[in-house]
N, C-alpha and C positions, 0 to 999 in steps of 0.2 A: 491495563496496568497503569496504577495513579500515581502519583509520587507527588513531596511538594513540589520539586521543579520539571515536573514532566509527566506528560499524559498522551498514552500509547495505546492503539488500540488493536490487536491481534484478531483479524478477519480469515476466515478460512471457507464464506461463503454458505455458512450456515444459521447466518445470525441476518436478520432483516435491515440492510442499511439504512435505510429511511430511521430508525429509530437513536442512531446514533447523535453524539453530541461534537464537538470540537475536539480536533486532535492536535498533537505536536507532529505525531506519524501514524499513518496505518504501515503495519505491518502486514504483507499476504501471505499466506501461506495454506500449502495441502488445496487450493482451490480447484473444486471440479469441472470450472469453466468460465471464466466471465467474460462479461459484456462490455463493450462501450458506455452504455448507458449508467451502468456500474461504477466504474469504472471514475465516470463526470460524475456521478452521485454523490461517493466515497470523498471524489479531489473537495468538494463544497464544504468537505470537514475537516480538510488539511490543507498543508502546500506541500509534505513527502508523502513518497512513500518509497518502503524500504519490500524488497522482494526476496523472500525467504529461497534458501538453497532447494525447497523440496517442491517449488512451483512450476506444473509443467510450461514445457519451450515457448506455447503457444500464447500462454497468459503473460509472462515473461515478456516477448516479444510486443503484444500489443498495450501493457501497461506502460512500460517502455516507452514505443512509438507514443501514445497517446500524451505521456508527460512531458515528453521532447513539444511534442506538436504544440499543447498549452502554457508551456512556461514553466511546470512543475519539477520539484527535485527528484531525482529518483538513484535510490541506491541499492545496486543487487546484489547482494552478500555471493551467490555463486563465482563470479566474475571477478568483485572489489573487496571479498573479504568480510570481516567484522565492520558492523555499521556500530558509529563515535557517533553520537548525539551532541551538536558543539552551536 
């Protein structure tokens, strides 16, 4: 989703990340598994990411960890509610 002041990119791990461009956020969501490596892929295109209510525990928790670990924002709407873009 483009906008003039903001450019979001909604991943559900079916689109090939390599081929993306610059984000303001990725958005995860409905993903069937991901990686680490993914994961450092995705961040190269942002500094958030925002984690949809329908993503399981497991993805949750290691996107999570991994953003903590790198410096990264990260905002879980299950936990924190509606994510404000500011």
């Amino acid at each position: 989703m483009r906008t003039p002041r903001l450019n979001v990119l909604f991943h559900d791990g079916t689109q090939s990340a390599e081929a993306f461009g610059r984000y303001d956020a990725i958005v995860l969501h409905g993903q069937p598994a991901i990686s680490e490596a993914e994961v450092a892929l995705l961040a190269s295109q942002t500094s958030r990411f925002v984690l949809s209510a329908d993503l399981p525990w497991k993805d949750r928790a290691l996107v999570s960890r991994w953003a903590e670990q790198h410096g990264f924002a990260v905002h879980d709407i299950k936990w924190q509610g509606a994510f404000v873009f500011e």
